[in-house]
N, C-alpha and C positions, 0 to 999 in steps of 0.2 A: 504493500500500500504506500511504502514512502515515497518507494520509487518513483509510480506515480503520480504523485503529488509533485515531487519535484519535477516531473517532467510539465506538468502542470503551471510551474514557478515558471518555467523556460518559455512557456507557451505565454505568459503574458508577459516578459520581457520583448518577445516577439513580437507581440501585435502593439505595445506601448513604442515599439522603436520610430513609431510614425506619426505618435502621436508630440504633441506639441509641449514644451519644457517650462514653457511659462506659468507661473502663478502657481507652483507644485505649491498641495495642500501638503503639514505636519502630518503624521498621524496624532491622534490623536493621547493624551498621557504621556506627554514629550517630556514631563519634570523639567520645565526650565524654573528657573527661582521666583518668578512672579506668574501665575496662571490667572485666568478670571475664571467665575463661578460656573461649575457648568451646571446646564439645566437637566434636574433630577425625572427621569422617564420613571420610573418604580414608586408604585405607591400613590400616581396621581396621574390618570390618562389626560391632564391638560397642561402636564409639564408645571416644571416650578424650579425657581432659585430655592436654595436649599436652604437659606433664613428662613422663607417664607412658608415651611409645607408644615402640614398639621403633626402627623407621625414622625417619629425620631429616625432618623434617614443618617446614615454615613457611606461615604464615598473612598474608596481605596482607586488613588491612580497616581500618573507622574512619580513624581521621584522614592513615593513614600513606595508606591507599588513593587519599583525595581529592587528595594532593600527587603523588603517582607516578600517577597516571591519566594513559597516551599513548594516541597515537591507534592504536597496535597493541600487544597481548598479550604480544610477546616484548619490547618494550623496556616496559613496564610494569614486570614481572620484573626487569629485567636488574641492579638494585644487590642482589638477593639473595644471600650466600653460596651458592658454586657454581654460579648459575643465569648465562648468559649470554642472547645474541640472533644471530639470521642476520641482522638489519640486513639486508635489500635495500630501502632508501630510506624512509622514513619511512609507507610505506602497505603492507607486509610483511613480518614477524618473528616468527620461532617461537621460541622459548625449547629453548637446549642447557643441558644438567645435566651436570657434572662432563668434558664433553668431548663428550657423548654426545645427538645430533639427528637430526631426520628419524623416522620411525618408530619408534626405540629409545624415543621421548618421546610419551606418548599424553594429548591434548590431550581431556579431560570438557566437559561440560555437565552441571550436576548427577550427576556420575556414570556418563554416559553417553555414549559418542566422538562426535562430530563430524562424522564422515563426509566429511569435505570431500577435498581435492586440494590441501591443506598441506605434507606431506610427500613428494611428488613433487617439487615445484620451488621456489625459497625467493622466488620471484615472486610465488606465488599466496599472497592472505590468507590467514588463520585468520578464518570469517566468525563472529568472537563482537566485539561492541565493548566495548571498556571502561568507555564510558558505563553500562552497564546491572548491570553488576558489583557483586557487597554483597559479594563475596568470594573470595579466591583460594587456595587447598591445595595448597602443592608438597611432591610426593614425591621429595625428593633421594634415588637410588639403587634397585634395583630395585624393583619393586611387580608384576610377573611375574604373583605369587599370587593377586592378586584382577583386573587388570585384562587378562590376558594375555603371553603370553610376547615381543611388540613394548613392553612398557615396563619392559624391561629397564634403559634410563636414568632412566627413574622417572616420573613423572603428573603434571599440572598439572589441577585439578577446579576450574573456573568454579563460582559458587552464586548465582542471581539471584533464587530465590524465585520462579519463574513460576507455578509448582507450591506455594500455600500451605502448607506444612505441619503449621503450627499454627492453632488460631483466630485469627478475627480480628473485635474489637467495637466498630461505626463505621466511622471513613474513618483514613488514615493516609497518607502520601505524601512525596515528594522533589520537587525539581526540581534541576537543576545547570547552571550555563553559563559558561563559559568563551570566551576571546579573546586572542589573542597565540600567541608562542614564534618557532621560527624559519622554521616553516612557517605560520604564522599563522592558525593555527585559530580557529574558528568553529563553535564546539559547543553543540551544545544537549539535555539526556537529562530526562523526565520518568518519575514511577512511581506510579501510585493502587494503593490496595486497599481494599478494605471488605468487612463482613461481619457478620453478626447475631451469631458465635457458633458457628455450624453451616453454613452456608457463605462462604467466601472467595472472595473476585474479587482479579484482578489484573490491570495493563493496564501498559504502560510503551512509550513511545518515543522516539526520540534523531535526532540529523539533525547530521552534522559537513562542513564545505567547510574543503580548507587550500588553498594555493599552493605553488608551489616553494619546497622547502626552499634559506633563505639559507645559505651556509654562507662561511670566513672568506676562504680564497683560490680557488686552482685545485680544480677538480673532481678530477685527475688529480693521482695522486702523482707525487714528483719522481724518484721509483724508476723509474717509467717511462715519465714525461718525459725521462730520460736513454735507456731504450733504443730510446726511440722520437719522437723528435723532431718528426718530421711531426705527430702525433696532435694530434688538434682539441682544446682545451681554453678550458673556458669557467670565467670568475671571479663568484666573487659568488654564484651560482647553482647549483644542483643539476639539470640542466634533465629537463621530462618526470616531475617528481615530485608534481604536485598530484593532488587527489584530490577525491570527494565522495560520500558513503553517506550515506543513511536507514535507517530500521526498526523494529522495535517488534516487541509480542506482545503476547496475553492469552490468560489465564489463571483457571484456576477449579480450586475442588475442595471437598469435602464433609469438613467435620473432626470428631471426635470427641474424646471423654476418651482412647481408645486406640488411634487412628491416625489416616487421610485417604484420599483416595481424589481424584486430579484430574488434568485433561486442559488441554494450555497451545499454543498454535499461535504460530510466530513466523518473522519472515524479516527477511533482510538483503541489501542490496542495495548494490553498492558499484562505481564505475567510476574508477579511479585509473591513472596512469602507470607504467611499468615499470622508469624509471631506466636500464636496460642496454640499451636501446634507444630513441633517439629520438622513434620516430613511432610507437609500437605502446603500446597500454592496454589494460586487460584491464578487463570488461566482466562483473560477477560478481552472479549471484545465489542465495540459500538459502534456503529453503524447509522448515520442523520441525516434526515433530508429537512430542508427549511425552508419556505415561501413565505416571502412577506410584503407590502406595499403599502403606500399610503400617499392621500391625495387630500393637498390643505387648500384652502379658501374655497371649498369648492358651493359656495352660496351661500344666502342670509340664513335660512332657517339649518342647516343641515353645514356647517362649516370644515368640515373634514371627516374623510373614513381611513380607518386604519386594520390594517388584518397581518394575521400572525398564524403560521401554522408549522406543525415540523413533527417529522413521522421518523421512531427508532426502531431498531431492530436491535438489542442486544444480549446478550446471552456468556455466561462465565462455568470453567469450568473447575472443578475443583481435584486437584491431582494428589492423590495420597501416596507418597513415593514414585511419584513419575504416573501411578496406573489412575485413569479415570474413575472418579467416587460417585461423586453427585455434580450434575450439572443443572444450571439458573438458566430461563432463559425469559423474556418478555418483550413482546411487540405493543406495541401504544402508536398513537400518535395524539395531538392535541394542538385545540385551535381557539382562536379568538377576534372578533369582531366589533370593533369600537366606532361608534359614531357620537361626532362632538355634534352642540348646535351651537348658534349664535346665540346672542344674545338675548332672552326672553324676560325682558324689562334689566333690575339688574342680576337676573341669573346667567349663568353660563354652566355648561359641563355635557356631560357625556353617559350613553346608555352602549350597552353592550351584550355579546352573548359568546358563550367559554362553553366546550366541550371535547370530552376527551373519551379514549378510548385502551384498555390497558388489560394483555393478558398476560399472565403473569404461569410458568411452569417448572416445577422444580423435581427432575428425575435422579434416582439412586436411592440408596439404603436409607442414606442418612439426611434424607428431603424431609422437615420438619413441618412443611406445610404442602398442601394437595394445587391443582390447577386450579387458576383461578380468573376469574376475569371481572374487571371493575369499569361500568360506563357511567360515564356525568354528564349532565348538561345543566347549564346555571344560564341565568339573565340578571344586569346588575345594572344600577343606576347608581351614578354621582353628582351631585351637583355644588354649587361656589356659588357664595352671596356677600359681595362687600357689603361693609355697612362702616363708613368712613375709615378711622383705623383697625376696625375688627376687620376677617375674614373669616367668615361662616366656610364651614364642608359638611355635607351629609350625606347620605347615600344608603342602599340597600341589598341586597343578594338573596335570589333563592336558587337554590340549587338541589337537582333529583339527583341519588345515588342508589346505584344495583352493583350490588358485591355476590356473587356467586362461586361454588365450591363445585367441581366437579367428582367430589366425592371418591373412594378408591383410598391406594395407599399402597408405599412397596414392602412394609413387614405387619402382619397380623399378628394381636394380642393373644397369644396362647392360643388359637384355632377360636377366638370370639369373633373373627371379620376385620375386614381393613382399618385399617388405624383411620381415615380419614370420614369412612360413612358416618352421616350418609349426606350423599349429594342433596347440595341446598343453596337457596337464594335469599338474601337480605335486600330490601328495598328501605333508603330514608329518603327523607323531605326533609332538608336544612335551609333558616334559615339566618341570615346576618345584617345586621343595622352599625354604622356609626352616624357620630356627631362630633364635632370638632368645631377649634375655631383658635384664631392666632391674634391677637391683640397686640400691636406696634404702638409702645408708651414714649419712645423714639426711633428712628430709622435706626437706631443699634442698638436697642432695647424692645424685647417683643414676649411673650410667655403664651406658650402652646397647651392647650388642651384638648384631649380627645376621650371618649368614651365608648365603648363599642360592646356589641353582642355575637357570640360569634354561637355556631351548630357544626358541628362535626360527625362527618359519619364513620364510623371505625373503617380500620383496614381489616385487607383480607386476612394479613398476619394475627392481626389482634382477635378476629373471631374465630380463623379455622385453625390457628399453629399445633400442632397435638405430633411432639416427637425429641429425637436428642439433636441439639441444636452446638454440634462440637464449637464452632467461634466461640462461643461465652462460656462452654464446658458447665451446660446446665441442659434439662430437658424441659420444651416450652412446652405450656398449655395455654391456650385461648378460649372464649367463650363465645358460642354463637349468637348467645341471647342479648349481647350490650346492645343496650339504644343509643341513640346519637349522642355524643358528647356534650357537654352547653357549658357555656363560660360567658360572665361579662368580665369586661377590664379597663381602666384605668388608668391614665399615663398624666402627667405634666409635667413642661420644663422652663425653665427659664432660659432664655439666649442671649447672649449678648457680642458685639462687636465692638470694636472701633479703632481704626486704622489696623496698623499689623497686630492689633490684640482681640482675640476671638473666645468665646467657650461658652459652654449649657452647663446645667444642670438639675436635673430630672428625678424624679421618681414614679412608681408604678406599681399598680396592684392587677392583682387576676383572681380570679374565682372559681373555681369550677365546680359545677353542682356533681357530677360524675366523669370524673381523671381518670384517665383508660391510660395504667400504668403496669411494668411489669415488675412483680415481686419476687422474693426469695421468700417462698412459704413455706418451710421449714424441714416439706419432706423430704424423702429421695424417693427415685423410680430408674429400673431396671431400661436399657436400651428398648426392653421390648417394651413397655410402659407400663411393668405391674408396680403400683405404688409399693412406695416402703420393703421394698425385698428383705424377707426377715435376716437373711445370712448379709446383710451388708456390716461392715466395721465401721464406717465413715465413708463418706462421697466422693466421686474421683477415682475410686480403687474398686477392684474384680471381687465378686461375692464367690464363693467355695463352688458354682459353679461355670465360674470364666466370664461373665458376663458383666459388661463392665456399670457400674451404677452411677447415675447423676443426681443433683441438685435439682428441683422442680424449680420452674419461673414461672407461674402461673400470672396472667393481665389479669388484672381487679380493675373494678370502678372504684373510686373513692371521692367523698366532696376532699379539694384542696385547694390551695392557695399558694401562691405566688408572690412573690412582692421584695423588692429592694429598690436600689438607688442607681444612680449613672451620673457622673461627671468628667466633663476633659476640660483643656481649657492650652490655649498657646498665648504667651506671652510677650514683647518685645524685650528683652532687656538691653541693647544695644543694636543702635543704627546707624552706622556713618561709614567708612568707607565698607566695614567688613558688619555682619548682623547676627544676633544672637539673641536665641530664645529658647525661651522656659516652656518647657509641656509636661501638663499634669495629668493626671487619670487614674479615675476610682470606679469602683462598682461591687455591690454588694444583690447576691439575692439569699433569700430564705423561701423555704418550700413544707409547707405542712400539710400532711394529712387535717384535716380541719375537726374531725370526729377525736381523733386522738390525742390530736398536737404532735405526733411526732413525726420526725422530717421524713422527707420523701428522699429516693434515694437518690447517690452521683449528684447530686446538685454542689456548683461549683464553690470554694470558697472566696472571701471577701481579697479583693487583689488594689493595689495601688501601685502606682507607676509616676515616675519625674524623670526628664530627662532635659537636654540642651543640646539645641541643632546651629550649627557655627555656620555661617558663609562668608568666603570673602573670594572673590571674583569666580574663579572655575573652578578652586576648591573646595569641599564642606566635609565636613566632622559632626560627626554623631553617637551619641552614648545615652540607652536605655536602662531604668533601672527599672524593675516591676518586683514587689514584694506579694508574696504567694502566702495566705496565710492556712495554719492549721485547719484541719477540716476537723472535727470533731462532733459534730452534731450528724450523726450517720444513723439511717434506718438499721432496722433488726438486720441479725446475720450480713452488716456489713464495716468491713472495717476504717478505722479512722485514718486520716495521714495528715504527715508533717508540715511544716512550713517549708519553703524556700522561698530566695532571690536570683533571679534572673539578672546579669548583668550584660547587655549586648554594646557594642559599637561598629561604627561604620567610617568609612574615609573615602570619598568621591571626587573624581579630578575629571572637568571637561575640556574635550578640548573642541572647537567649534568649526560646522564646517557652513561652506557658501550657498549652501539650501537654509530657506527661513528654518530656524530651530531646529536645525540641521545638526549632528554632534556627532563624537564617541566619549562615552563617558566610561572610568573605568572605577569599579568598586573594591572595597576590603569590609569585609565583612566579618566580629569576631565576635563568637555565640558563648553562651553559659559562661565568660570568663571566667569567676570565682569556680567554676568547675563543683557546680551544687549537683549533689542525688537528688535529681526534680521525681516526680510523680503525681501525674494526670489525677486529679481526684474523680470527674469524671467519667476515666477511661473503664468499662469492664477489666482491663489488663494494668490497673496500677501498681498491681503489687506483682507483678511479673516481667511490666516494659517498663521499666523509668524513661524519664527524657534521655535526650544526646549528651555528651560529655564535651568539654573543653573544644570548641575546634575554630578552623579559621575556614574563611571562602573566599577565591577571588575570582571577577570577571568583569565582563562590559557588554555595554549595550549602543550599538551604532546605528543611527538612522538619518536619512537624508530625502 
């Protein structure tokens, strides 16, 4: 496929050679030292300066992007206020928002889900790399409204430009490569486009190899190194952690004075280690197709339409010493339809319609859930009402969901029948309300509030799971019988600017009448699933007849609650020839069972961060410090962990070339200095993966 692709890259070098040199557009996330605001597409189908939107919106691009690029999506994220990582090993990480993962968290592509088998198990990638990325849009806190009632923890919207939006006149391009850190990557992402004017091309491909993450001592915490003595533990090493992906895409579209029209194909392919098992890697590939267009001013009443559509194929295999075990696979596609209007008195906004299509199958032994297939279709309304310095937002969503099981299963309970009968369909009706409004007490003083209802309809995981689910080295169970999810929630912040000094600060609450969460219920169950096997010793190990016994994780409903803090804040402390600033950041959540008061589980602890970012002409300097505090407020049968500090920095030198924001800049990058035993509190694998150890990276990134 790379080949491909690059011949792809050649193919619009080719047809760019005639086209004309003038007026080359940047790409876009150029990291020069002064950027202007760009206008935030997530979260608000009528676009918005990012002072101005109702939900707590952060933006990762330019230069902060090129220093925080990992080699997976959720630790990319992870120094965001509120945003954390599932951490399973340096080659899979979904990003949690204010406590809240898995499905609650709906992972875009340009606006459009992903389709993958992410949120099923915290094993399986997120097949997007960060190599390819000009941009990242986190939705901290519901987004229900526009992207469905599963992202009720909020949205993360990838933006790669596969899909040109705007003209493009000449050639324009990146490359980027990198080497080092603890896993020792070996990265390499390029990106062409060109275009007369009236049609754009687009091509881009990337190719990354790491090794075992080094990390500082034992694999295994001492937490259970005490209760479990015998347990293998290995130093130095993270073992079963290396990895290696290719992939790329291209892309075209037809652009106009008043909109575009284009179609972009791309895939990724990735075979990495499991970490939570030795001998077994998972063996993954995706496959995307994307149609998108959009047509502005196109009348008074009906002022623009915009559509979005994009169909996967992808499917992962899981290899247990080289021989195939169980293989994932799922086809989807999913689409959406926005139309703005003009002005109807003083409202303005947008109505639309979202629907998707998602089958989802998982064959071999150790398939913990049966075939499934999940259709949506939703209609949504928004709309915006100044009222001097307030801005009104409201809006609504209803959306049909069918989750069906095809029943079967590949091992029977003792000769009782298939682990998975019997075949069955769930049908909800969700629906979701906000209210918002931003109130400007000065152009750099403004305080945000939003309130919102959101309805969730379970997944197929959460209803039909019934098997051993080796990732987590526990056996799930699901309930067919949950009803739809419901939560209301809560956010406010305060914003403020002025001149080069910026920051918020926020807090939030959530509710939920019934948390569809998953437990550690205290029993064990045999592979084949007889509860409590009476010859068991303890869990993880073979009962006296070979057969190996898990921990149960059975989903519960539970009323819970959510709720903590968020603050950042960038400061000038000096400005004259060379500039220098202060940046802060905190965030705290707590998570209760509401019935009991006691915490829910992996929920992150309370983190603070200060750093100072130097510039003086084409150099800059930078030094993170982020304090990781104790977790100790942990659900039953789960264990506590330590504190740490994270100490990073970075050293960046440009040198500039004769295209507008044209460059090569080169990086140093240097991680965990103080060389801390970190541990993901988060991660299923904290007490088994710690973070990276001490390491250094260097590379650059050239575009013209």
């Amino acid at each position: 496929m790379v080949s491909r692709i690059a011949s792809a890259v050649a193919a619009v070098l080719a047809v760019s050679a005639h086209a004309q040199t003038t007026g080359v557009q940047p790409p876009s996330g150029a990291g020069t030292p002064t950027q202007l605001s760009p206008v935030i597409v997530t979260g608000n189908p009528l676009g918005s300066e990012l002072f101005g939107l109702v939900p707590p919106i952060s933006v990762l691009d330019g230069i902060n992007l090129l220093l925080l690029r990992r080699s997976t999506l959720g630790e990319m994220l992870n120094e965001m206020p509120g945003v954390s990582s599932t951490w399973f090993g340096p080659n899979a990480s979904r990003p949690v928002i204010r406590g809240l993962e898995g499905d609650r968290i709906r992972i875009l592509s340009n606006g459009v889900g992903v389709l993958d088998a992410s949120s099923l198990s915290n094993d399986h990638a997120v097949p997007i790399d960060p190599l390819v990325v000009e941009r990242v849009e986190v939705v901290r806190g519901p987004a229900a409204l526009f992207y469905g009632g599963n992202a009720v923890g909020g949205v993360v919207n990838v933006i790669d430009n596969r899909i040109p939006q705007e003209p493009v006149q000449g050639v324009r391009g990146r490359a980027e490569a990198r080497v080092g850190g603890a896993e020792f990557e070996k990265a390499f992402g390029a990106m062409l486009e060109a275009g007369n004017g009236r049609i754009a091309l687009h091509a881009d491909v990337y190719t990354r190899d790491t090794d075992d993450l080094k990390i500082k001592g034992p694999n295994i915490s001492p937490r259970v190194q005490a209760a479990d003595p015998a347990r293998a533990i290995t130093y130095g090493t993270l073992p079963n952690s290396a990895s290696r992906s290719s992939g790329g895409a291209i892309g075209g579209s037809a652009t106009w004075d008043k909109g575009y029209v284009g179609l972009s194909f791309s895939s990724f392919d990735s075979k990495y280690g499991t970490v939570a098992e030795p001998e077994v890697t998972i063996d993954m590939e995706s496959k995307r197709w994307d149609l998108a267009g959009e047509v502005r001013d196109t009348g008074s009443f009906i002022s623009g339409v915009k559509f979005k559509f994009g169909k996967t194929d992808y499917k992962h295999t899981e290899l247990d010493a080289g021989v195939a075990a169980t293989e994932f696979k799922s086809r989807g596609h999913e689409g959406r339809l926005e139309l703005t209007h003009g002005n109807l008195g003083p409202l303005k906004g947008a109505v639309g319609v979202q629907f998707s299509n998602f089958d989802f199958s998982a064959l071999g032994a150790e398939a913990f859930v049966p075939t499934t297939k999940t259709d949506s279709k939703a209609l949504f309304i928004y709309e915006e009402l100044p009222i001097g310095k307030l801005k009104l937002t409201f809006g609504g969503r209803h959306e049909r969901t069918e989750v069906s099981s095809q029943g079967g299963g590949p091992v029977p309970f003792g000769g009782a029948g298939p682990r998975f009968d019997p075949a069955q369909a769930r049908t909800f009706s969700g629906n979701s309300g906000a209210i918002g409004g931003v109130y400007s007490f000065t152009p750099g003083l403004a305080l945000a509030l939003n309130g919102t209802m959101t309805e969730r309809a379970p997944t197929y995981y959460e209803l039909f799971a019934n098997g051993p689910h080796a990732a987590t080295g526990s056996y799930e169970v699901g309930d067919a019988t949950f009803a739809k999810e419901k939560s209301r929630s809560f956010d406010a912040a305060l914003r403020m600017r002025s001149g080069a000094h910026s920051g918020s600060v926020g807090v939030f609450h959530s509710r939920f009448r019934n948390y569809i969460g998953v437990f550690n219920s205290g029993n064990t169950r045999g592979a084949d699933g007889e509860l409590n096997p009476p010859e068991t010793v303890q869990p993880g190990v073979s009962d006296n007849t070979g057969e190996e016994v898990l921990p149960e994780l059975a989903y519960r409903a539970v009323p819970a609650r959510f709720r903590g803090m968020e603050a950042e804040g960038k400061f000038r402390l000096l400005d004259r020839a060379s500039t220098l600033d202060l940046l802060l950041k905190f965030d705290v959540v707590r998570a209760d069972h509401r019935s009991t008061g006691l915490p829910l589980p992996r929920i992150a602890p309370r983190r603070f961060g200060a750093g100072l970012d130097y510039r003086w002409g084409q150099l800059g300097a930078r030094v993170d410090a982020m304090w990781v505090s104790a977790q100790n407020r942990v659900s039953a049968n789960e264990l506590p962990t330590d504190s740490y500090t994270l100490l990073n920095a970075a050293l960046t030198y440009r040198i500039k070339l004769p295209a507008p924001q044209g460059g090569i800049e080169f990086f140093l990058r240097g991680v965990n200095l103080l060389n801390e035993d970190a541990r993901n509190h988060v991660s299923f694998l904290k007490d088994i993966a710690p973070l990276g150890k001490r390491s250094g990276q260097v590379g650059l990134r050239a575009q013209f």
